[in-house]
Structure formats: structure tokens, C-alpha cells
N, C-alpha and C positions, 0 to 999 in steps of 0.2 A: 504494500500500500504506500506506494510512493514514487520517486521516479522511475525505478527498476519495474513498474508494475505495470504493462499496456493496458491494461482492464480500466485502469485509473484517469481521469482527466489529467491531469499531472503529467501522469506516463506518456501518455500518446505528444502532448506538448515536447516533452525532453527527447520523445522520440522522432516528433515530427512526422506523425502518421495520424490517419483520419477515423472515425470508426460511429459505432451510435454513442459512445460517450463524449467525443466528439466529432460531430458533423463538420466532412468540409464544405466546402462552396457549393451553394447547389445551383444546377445550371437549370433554366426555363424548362423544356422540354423533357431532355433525355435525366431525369434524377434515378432512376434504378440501373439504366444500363448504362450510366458510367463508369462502369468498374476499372481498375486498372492493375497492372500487375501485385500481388501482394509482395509486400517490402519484410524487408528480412530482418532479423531484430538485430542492434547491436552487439 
């Protein structure tokens, strides 16, 4: 529960990855099929 933690808001920040804890950008049109390759953990 903390930066180490991708589940966490925190986490996904330090990681710089997007998720339902945190939403990234949502575009008009296409919000579910912008998926993009998943990112690897540190």
C-alpha cells in the first residue's frame, strides 16, 4: 500500500501507468477500445 503497490493510486502515479484506480485520458468516441500494450512493472 504505497508506491510499490499498482492497485494503489499512489502506485500507478510512481509508476506512471493508467488503470480504474486511475483513469487516463478518455478520448470522445473510442473509451473501451483504446487499449494499448500493457506496461511492464519496474
Amino acid at each position: 500500500m504505497g508506491k510499490g503497490d499498482l492497485r494503489t493510486r499512489r502506485g500507478k502515479i510512481y509508476n506512471g501507468s493508467y488503470g480504474k484506480t486511475r483513469p487516463g485520458r478518455v478520448k470522445k468516441k473510442e473509451e473501451g477500445a483504446a487499449k494499448g500494450a500493457p506496461r511492464t512493472r519496474k
